[in-house]
VEXDREN-2710 file (C-alpha; in Angstrom, 1 decimal):
% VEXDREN-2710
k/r/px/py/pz
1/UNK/71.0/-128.0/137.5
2/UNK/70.0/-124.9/139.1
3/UNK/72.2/-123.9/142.2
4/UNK/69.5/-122.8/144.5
5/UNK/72.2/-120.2/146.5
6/UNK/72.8/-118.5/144.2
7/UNK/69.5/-118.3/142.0
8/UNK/68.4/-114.4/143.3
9/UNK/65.3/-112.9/145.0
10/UNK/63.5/-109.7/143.9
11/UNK/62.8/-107.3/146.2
12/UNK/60.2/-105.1/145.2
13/UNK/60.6/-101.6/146.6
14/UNK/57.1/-99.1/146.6
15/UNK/56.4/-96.9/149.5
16/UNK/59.2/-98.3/151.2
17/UNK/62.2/-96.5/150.2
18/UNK/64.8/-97.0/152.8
19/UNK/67.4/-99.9/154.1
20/UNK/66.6/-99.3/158.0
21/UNK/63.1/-101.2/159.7
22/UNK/62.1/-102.5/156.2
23/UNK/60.6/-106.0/157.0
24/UNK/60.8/-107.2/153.0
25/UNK/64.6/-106.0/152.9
26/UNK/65.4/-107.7/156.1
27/UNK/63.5/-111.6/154.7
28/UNK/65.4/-111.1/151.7
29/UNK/68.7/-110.3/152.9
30/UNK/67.5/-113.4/155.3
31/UNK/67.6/-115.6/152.4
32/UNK/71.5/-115.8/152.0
33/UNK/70.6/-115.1/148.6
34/UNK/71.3/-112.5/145.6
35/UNK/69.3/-109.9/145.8
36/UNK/67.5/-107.7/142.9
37/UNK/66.5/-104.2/144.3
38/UNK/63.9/-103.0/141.8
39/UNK/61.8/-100.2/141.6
40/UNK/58.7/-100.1/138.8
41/UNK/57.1/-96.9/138.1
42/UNK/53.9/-98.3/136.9
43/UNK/51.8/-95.0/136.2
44/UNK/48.4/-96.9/134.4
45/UNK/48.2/-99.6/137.8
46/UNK/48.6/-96.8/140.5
47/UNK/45.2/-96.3/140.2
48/UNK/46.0/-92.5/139.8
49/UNK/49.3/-91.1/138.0
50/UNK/51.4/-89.6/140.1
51/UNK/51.6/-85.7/140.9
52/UNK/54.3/-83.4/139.2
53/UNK/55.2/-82.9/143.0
54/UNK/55.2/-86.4/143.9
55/UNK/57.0/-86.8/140.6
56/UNK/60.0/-84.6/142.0
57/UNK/60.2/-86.2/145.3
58/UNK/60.1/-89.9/143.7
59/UNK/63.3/-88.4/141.6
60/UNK/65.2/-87.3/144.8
61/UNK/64.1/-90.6/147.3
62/UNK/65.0/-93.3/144.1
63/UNK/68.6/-91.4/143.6
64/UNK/69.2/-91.4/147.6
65/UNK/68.3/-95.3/147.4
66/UNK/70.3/-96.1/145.1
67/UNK/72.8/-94.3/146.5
68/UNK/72.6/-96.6/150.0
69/UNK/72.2/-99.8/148.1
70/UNK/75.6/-98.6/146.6
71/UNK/77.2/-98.1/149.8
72/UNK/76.1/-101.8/150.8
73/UNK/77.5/-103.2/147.7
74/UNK/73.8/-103.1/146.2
75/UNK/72.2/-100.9/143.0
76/UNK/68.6/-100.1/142.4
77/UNK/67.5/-101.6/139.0
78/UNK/64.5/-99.2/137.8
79/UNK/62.0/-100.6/135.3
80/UNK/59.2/-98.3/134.2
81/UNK/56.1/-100.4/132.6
82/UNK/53.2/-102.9/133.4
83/UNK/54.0/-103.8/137.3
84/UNK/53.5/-107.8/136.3
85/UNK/54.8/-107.6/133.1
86/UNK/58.4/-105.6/134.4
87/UNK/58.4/-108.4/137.3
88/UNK/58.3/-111.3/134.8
89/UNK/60.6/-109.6/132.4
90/UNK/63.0/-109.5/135.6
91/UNK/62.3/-112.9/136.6
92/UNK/63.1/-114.4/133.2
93/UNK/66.5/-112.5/133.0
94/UNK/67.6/-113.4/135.8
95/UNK/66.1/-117.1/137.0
96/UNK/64.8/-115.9/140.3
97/UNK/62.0/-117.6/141.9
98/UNK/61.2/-115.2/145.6
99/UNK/59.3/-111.7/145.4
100/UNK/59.7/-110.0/149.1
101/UNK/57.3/-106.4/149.0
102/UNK/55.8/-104.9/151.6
103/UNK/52.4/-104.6/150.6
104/UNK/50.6/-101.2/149.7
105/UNK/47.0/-101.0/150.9
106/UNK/45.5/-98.0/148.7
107/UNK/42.5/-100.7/146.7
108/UNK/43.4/-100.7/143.6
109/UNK/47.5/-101.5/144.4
110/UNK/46.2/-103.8/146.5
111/UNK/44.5/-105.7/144.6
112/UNK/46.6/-105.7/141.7
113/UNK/49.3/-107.1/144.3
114/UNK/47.1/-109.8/145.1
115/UNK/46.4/-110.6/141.4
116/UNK/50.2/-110.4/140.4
117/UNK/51.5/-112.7/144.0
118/UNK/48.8/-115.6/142.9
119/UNK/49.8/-115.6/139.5
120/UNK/53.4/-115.6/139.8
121/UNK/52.9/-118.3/142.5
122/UNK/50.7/-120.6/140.0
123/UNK/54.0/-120.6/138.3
124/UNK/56.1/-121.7/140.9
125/UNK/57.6/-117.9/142.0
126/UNK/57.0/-117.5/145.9
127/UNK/55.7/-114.0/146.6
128/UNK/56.0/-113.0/150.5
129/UNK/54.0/-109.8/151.8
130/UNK/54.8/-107.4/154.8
131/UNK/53.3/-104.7/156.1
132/UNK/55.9/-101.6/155.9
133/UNK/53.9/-98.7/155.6
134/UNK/51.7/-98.6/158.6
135/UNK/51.3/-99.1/162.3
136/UNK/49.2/-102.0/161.7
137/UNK/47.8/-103.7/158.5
138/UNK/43.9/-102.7/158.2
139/UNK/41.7/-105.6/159.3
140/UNK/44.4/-105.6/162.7
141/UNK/41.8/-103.0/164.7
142/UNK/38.6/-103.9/164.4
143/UNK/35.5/-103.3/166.7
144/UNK/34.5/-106.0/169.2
145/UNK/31.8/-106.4/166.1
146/UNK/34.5/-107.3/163.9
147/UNK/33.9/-104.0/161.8
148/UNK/36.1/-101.6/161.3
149/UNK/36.1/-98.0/163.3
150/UNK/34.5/-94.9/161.6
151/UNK/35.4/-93.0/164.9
152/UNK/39.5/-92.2/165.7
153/UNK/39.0/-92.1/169.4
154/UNK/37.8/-95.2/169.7
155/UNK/40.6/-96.6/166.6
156/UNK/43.4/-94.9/168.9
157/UNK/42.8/-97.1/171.6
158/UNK/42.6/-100.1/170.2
159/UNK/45.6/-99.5/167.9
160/UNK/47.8/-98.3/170.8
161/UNK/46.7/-101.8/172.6
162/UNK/47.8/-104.2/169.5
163/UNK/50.6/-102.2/168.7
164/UNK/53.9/-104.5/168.7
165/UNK/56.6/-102.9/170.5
166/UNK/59.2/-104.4/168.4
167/UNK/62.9/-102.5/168.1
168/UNK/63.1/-101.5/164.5
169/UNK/65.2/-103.6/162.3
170/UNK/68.8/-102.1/161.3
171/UNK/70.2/-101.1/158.1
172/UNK/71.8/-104.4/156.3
173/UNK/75.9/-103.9/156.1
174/UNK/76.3/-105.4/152.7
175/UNK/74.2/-106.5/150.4
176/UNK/75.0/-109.1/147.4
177/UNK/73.3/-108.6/143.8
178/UNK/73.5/-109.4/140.4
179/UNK/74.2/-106.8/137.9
180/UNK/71.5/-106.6/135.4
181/UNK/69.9/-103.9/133.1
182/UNK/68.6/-100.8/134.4
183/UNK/66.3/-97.7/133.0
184/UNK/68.6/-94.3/133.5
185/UNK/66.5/-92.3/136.0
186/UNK/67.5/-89.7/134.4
187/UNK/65.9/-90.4/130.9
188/UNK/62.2/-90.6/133.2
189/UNK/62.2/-86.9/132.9
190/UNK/60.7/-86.5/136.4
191/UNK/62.0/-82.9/137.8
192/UNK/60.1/-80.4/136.3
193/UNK/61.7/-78.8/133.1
194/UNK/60.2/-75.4/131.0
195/UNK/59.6/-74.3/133.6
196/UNK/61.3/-75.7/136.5
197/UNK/58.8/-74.8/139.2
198/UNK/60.7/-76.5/141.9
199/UNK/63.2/-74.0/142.8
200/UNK/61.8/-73.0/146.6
201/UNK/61.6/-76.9/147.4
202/UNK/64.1/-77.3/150.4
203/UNK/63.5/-80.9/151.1
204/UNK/65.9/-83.3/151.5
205/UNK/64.7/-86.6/150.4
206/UNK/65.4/-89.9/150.8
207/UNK/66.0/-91.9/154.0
208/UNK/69.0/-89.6/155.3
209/UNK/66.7/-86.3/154.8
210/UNK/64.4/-88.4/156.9
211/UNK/66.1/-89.4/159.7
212/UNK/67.5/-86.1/159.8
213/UNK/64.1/-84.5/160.3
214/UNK/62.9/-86.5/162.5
215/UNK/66.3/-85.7/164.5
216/UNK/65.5/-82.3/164.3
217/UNK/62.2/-82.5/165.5
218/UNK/62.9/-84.4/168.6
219/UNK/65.3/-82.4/169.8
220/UNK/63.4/-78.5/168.9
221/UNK/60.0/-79.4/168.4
222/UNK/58.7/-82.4/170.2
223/UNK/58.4/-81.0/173.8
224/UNK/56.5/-78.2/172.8
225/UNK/54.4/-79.8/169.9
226/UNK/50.3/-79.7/171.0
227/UNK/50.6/-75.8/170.8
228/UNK/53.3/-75.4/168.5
229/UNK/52.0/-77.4/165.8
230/UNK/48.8/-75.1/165.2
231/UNK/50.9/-71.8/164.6
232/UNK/52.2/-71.7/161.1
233/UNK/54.6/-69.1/161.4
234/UNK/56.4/-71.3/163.7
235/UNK/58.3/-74.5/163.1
236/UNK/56.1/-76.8/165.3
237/UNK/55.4/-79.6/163.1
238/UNK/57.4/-82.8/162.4
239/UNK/57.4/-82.6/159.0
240/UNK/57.9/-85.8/158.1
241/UNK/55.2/-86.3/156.3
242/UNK/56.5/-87.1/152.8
243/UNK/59.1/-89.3/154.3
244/UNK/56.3/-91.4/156.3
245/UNK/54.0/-91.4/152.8
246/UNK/57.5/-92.4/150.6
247/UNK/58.4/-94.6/153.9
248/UNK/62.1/-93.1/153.9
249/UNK/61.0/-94.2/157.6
250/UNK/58.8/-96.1/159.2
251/UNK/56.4/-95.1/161.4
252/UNK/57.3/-97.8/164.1
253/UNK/60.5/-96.0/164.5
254/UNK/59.1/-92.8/164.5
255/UNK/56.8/-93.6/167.6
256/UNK/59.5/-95.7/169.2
257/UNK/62.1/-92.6/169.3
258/UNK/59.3/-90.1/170.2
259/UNK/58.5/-92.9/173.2
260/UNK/62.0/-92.8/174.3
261/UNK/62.5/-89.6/174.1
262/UNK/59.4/-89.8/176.8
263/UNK/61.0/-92.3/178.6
264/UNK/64.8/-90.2/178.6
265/UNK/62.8/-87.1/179.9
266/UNK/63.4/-85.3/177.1
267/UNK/59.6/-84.5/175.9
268/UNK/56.8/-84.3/178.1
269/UNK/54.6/-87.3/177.8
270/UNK/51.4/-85.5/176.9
271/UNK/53.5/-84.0/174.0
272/UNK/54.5/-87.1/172.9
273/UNK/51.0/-88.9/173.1
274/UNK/49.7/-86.2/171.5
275/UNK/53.0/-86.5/168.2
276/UNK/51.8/-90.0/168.2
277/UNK/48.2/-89.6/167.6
278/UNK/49.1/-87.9/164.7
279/UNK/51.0/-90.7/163.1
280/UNK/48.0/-93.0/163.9
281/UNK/45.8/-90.6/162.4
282/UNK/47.7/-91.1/159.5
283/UNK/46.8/-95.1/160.0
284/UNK/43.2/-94.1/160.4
285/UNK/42.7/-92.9/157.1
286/UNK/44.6/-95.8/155.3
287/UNK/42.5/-98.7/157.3
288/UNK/39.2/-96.2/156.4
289/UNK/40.5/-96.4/152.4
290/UNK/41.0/-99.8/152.6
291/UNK/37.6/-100.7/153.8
292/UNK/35.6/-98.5/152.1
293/UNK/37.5/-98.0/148.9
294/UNK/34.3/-95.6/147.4
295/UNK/35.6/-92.9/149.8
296/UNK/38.2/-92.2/147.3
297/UNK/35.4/-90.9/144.3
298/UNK/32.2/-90.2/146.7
299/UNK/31.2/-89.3/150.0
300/UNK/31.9/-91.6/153.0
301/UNK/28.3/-90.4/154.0
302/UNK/25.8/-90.9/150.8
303/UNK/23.8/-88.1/152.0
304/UNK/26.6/-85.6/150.5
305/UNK/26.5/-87.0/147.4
306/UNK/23.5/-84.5/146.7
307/UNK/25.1/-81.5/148.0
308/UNK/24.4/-78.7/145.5
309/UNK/28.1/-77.5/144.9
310/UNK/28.7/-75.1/142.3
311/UNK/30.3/-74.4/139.1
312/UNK/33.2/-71.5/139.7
313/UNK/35.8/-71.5/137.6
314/UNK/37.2/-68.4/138.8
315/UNK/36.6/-69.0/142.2
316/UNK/38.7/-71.9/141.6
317/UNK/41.6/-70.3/140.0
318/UNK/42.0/-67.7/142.8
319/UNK/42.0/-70.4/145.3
320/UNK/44.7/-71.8/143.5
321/UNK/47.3/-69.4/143.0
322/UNK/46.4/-67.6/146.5
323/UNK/44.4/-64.3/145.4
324/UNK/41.0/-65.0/147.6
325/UNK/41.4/-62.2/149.4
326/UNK/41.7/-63.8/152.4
327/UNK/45.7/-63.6/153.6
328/UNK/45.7/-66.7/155.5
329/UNK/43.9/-68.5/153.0
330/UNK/46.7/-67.0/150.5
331/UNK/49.6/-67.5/152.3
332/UNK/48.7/-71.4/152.4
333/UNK/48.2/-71.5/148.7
334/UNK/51.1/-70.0/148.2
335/UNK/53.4/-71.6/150.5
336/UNK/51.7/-75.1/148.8
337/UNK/52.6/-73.6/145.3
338/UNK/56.3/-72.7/146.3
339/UNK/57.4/-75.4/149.1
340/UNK/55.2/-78.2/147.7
341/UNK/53.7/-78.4/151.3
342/UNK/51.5/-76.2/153.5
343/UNK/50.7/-75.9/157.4
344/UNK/48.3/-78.3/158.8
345/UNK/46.1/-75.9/160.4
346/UNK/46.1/-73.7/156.9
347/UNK/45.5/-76.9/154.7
348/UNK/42.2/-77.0/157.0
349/UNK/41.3/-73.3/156.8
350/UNK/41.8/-73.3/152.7
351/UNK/39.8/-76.2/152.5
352/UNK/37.4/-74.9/154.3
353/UNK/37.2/-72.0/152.2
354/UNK/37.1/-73.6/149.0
355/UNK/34.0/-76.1/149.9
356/UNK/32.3/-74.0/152.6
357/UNK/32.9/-70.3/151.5
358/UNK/32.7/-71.4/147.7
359/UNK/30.6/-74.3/147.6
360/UNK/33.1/-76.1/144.8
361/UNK/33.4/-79.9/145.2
362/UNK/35.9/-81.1/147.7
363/UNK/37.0/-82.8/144.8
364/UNK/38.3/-80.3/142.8
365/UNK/40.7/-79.5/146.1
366/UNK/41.8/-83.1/146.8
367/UNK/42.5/-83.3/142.8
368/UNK/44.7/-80.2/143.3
369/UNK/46.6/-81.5/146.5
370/UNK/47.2/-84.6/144.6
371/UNK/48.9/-82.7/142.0
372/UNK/51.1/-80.4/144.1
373/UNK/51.7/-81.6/147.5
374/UNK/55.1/-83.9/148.2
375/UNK/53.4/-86.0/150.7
376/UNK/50.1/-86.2/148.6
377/UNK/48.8/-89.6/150.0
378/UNK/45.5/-91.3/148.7
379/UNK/43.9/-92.1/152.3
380/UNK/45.3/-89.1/154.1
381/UNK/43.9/-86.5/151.2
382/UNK/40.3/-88.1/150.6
383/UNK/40.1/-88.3/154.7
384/UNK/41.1/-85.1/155.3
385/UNK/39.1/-83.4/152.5
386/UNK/36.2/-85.2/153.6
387/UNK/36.7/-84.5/157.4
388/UNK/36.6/-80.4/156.7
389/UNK/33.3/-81.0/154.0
390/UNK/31.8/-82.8/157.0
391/UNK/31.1/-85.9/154.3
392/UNK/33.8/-88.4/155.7
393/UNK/34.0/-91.0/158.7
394/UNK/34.2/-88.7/162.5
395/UNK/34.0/-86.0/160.2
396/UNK/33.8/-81.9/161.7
397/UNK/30.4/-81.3/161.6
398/UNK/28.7/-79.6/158.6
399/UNK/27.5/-76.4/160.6
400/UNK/31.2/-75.8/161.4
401/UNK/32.6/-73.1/159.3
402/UNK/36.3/-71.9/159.1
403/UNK/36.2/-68.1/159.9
404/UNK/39.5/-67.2/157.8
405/UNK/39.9/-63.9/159.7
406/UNK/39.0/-65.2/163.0
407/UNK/41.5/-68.3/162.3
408/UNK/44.4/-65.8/161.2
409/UNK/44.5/-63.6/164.3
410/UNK/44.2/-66.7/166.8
411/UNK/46.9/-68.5/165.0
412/UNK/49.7/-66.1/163.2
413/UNK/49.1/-63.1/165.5
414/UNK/51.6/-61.3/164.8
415/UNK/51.3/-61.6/161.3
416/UNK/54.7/-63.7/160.6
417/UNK/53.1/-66.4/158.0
418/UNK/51.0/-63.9/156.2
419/UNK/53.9/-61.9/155.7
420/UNK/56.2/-64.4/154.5
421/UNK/53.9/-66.1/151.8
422/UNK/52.6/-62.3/151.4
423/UNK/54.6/-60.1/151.2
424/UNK/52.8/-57.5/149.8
425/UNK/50.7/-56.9/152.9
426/UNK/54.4/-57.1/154.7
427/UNK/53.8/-53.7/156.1
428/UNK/50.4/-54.0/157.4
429/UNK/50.3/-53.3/161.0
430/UNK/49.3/-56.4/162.5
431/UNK/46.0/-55.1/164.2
432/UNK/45.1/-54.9/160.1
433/UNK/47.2/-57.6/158.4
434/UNK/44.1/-60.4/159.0
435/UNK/41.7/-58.4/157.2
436/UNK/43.2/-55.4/155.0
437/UNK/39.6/-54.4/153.1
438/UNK/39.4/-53.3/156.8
439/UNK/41.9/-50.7/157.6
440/UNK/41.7/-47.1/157.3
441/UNK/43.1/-45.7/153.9
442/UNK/45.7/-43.9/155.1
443/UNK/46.8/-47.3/156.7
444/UNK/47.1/-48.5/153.5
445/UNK/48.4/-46.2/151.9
446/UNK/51.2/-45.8/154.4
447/UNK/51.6/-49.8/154.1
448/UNK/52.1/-49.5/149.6
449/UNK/48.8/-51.3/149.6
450/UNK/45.9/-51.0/146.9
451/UNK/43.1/-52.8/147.0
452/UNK/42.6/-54.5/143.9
453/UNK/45.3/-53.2/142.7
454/UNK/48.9/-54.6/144.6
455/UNK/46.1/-57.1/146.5
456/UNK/42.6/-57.9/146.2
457/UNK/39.3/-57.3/148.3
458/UNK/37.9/-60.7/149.4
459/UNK/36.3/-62.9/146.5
460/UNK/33.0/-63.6/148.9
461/UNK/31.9/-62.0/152.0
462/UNK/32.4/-64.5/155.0
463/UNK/28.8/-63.6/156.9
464/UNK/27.0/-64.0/153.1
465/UNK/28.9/-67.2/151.8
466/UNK/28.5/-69.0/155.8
467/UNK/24.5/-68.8/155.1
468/UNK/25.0/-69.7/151.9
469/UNK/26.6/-73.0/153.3
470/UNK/24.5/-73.7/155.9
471/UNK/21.4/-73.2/153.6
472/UNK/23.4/-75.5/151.0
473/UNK/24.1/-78.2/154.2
474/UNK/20.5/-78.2/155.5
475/UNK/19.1/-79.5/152.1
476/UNK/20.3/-82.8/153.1
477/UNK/18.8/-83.1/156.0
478/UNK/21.6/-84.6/157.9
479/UNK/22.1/-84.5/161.6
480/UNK/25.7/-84.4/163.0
481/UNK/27.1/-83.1/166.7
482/UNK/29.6/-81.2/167.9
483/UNK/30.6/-77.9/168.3
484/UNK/29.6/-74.8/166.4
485/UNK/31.5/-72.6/163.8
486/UNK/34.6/-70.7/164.7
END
C-alpha cells in the first residue's frame, strides 16, 4: 500500500522561475509532501520556439534555480520533450499523483495546459493552477458589459480596484525531494557557440539578479522615473523586464515595494503611480492576447490587414544591424544586437521607422524582437508593435509618425546614446550628431566622418517616406483620434 506522505508532488516550473511569492511552490511545499521541481523545455507546444536570446537567458535563470533549490535542500530535474509526455514519464517514475503550475496565459500554452490538467485528472493525477505571472488572471477586469477592455485607461482603473493587496509569500527554508534523473543543462547547447554573440550581455539572471535590480532601481531611479525613463542615455528605467517576463519576480512584489517606498517617503507618489502603470501595461497586453488570440498573426483592427506594406529586403537588413542612417534609430539596433535589450522610447522610434518610414510588415519587426530581445514576451511584443503601426487595441493613431531627428534631439540632447552605440559619429558636435548628412563638410571632416563611407546618408528621406505613409494609411479608410505626428 501506497504511503500517501511520502508519494511526491510535481511542481511544474514555466515563467515562474523563482522560490519567493510563487503561489504553486508555496501549495506544494503546503502539501507536507516530496517535491519534484521540474522544468520541460518543450520547443514544438510553445506555440513559437524560443529566441537565441531568450535561449541565453533561459540558460542563466534555470542554473540560478537550481542553484536556490540546492540551497533549500531541493534540485531542479530538467526534461526536454512533449510537455504531457515528460510529465507522465515523471509521474510513472516516480508514483506522484499532484501537479501545482502556475498557469501561462499566452493561447496556445494555455490551452495545451488545460488539455494536459483534464487528462492527467481523468486518470486520477490532481492538477492545481495559479496565476503567477500577472497582476490579475485575464477574465478578472472586465467591463461592466462583461467584455474585456480595448482601452488601458479605463483597464488601469479597474485593475488597480480588484487588485489584492496581499504581502508576497516568502522563500521556503527547506525543501524535501526525491532524487530522480535529470537532462545536463549543459548538453541543451543553449548559449550561443561559433560565434558566441553574447559577449556585451551584462545581465544577471535569475531571481537574485532580479531582486537586485529591482533594489537598485528603487533606491536611484524610482523617484525620478516619469522623466527619466524617456532619455536613453540615462539609466531611468527599471529594467526588470526579462525578470518580470521569466518571473525571477513577481509583479505583486514589484508594485508592493514600489508602494512602500511611497508610503516610507522615499519616491514621490506620482513617480510611483506612474512605475506602476507600466507593470499593468504589461498586464494589458497579456489579458488583450488572451482574449483575442488572432492579435498574435493579424491586426487587432481588420482594416490593417490590407495595408499595402512592401517588399524591402535591404531596407530590412539595414534596420537590423543599425545602418539606416538615422543615429537614433542605429544606436537602438545596435544596443538591441549587443545588450539583447534596447530603450523603451528607441524600441518605439525604430519601430516606427521600420513600418512607417519603410512600409515593411510590423511583422517582420516583432519576428526580429522575438529573436533577439531577453525579455521577448508574446503579448507585450504583438501589443507594442501593433500600438506604434496604429493596428492594435488604444493604439497611437495612424497619422502619427516618429520623426527620428526630431525624437533624437528632444530625448539624447547631448548626444550621450548615439555616441555610445555609435561611435563613429562620437565626435560630432552635438548641434550635428542628430542628423550628420546635415553638417557642413569641414564639420565632418574635422569629426573623421564620411558619409557613406565611415557612416551612411539616410536610407529614405523622412518628409518623402511620412507622405508615403499617410498616403499608404488613408487607403483604408480608417478613422482614429488623437494627436498629430511628432
Amino acid at each position: 500500500m501506497v504511503d500517501e506522505a511520502t508519494r511526491p508532488v510535481v511542481l511544474w516550473f514555466r515563467r515562474d522561475l523563482r522560490l519567493q511569492d510563487n503561489l504553486a511552490l508555496h501549495a506544494a511545499v503546503a502539501t507536507g509532501r516530496p517535491i519534484l521541481p521540474l522544468y520541460i523545455l518543450d520547443e514544438a507546444g510553445e506555440g513559437r520556439r524560443l529566441g537565441a536570446a531568450s535561449l541565453w537567458w533561459l540558460d542563466k535563470s534555470l542554473r540560478a534555480l537550481d542553484a536556490s533549490l540546492g540551497r533549500c535542500g531541493g534540485r531542479l530535474i530538467l526534461r526536454r520533450g512533449d510537455s504531457e509526455a515528460e510529465l507522465r514519464r515523471l509521474i510513472d517514475q516516480t508514483g506522484a499523483d499532484q501537479v501545482f503550475m502556475n498557469r501561462r496565459f499566452e493561447p496556445d500554452a494555455f490551452l495545451r495546459d488545460a488539455d494536459i490538467a483534464h487528462a492527467l485528472q481523468n486518470e486520477g493525477v490532481a492538477c492545481q493552477g495559479f496565476n503567477g505571472t500577472l497582476l490579475t488572471r485575464p477574465s478578472a477586469v472586465l467591463t461592466e458589459a462583461g467584455r474585456p477592455y480595448r482601452v488601458f485607461t479605463p483597464f488601469l482603473k479597474a485593475l488597480l480596484r480588484v487588485l489584492p493587496d496581499l504581502e508576497p509569500l516568502p522563500a521556503p527554508t527547506r525543501i524535501v525531494t526525491l532524487e530522480t534523473p535529470s537532462d545536463d543543462i549543459a548538453c541543451w547547447g543553449l548559449h550561443p557557440s561559433e560565434p558566441d554573440w553574447s559577449g556585451g550581455f551584462d545581465w544577471v539572471p535569475g531571481e537574485v539578479g532580479a531582486i537586485s535590480a529591482l533594489s537598485a532601481f528603487l533606491a536611484s531611479g524610482l523617484n525620478d522615473y516619469a522623466a527619466s525613463r524617456d532619455i536613453p542615455g540615462r539609466a531611468g528605467t527599471s529594467r526588470l523586464s526579462p525578470h518580470l517576463h521569466w518571473g525571477e519576480i513577481s509583479p505583486r512584489r514589484v508594485v508592493q515595494e514600489a508602494r512602500r517606498a511611497a508610503w516610507d517617503d522615499r519616491a514621490r507618489p506620482a513617480e510611483v503611480d506612474k512605475f506602476v502603470a507600466e507593470i499593468a501595461w504589461r498586464d494589458f497586453s497579456a489579458h488583450l492576447l488572451h482574449e483575442f488570440p488572432y492579435m498574435a498573426e493579424r491586426a487587432f483592427r481588420p482594416e490593417f490587414d490590407a495595408m499595402p506594406w512592401r517588399s524591402d529586403p535591404a531596407g530590412l537588413a539595414a534596420w537590423k544591424e543599425g545602418r539606416t542612417g538615422y543615429p537614433l534609430v542605429d544606436a537602438g539596433m545596435r544596443q538591441l544586437w549587443a545588450t539583447g535589450w534596447m530603450h523603451n522610447r528607441v524600441r518605439m522610434v525604430v519601430a516606427s521607422f521600420l513600418v512607417k518610414h519603410l512600409l515593411i510588415d510590423w511583422r517582420e519587426g516583432e519576428a526580429w524582437f522575438w529573436d533577439t530581445l531577453v525579455d521577448a514576451d508574446l503579448a507585450s511584443n504583438v501589443q507594442n508593435w501593433q500600438w506604434v503601426a496604429g493596428s492594435g487595441a488604444d493604439a497611437a493613431p495612424y497619422f502619427r509618425i516618429f520623426n527620428p531627428v526630431l525624437q533624437s534631439e528632444k530625448f539624447d540632447a547631448d548626444g550621450r546614446y548615439v555616441r555610445r552605440w555609435v561611435p563613429e559619429l562620437g565626435a560630432l558636435p552635438a548641434r550635428w550628431i542628430h542628423a550628420p548628412w546635415t553638417a557642413p563638410s569641414e564639420v565632418l571632416a574635422q569629426a573623421g566622418v564620411r558619409l557613406d563611407q565611415t557612416y551612411p546618408r539616410p536610407v529614405v528621406d523622412h518628409s518623402q517616406a511620412r507622405l508615403r505613409a499617410l498616403e499608404a494609411l488613408k487607403t483604408l479608410a480608417l478613422r482614429s483620434s488623437g494627436h498629430g505626428a511628432e
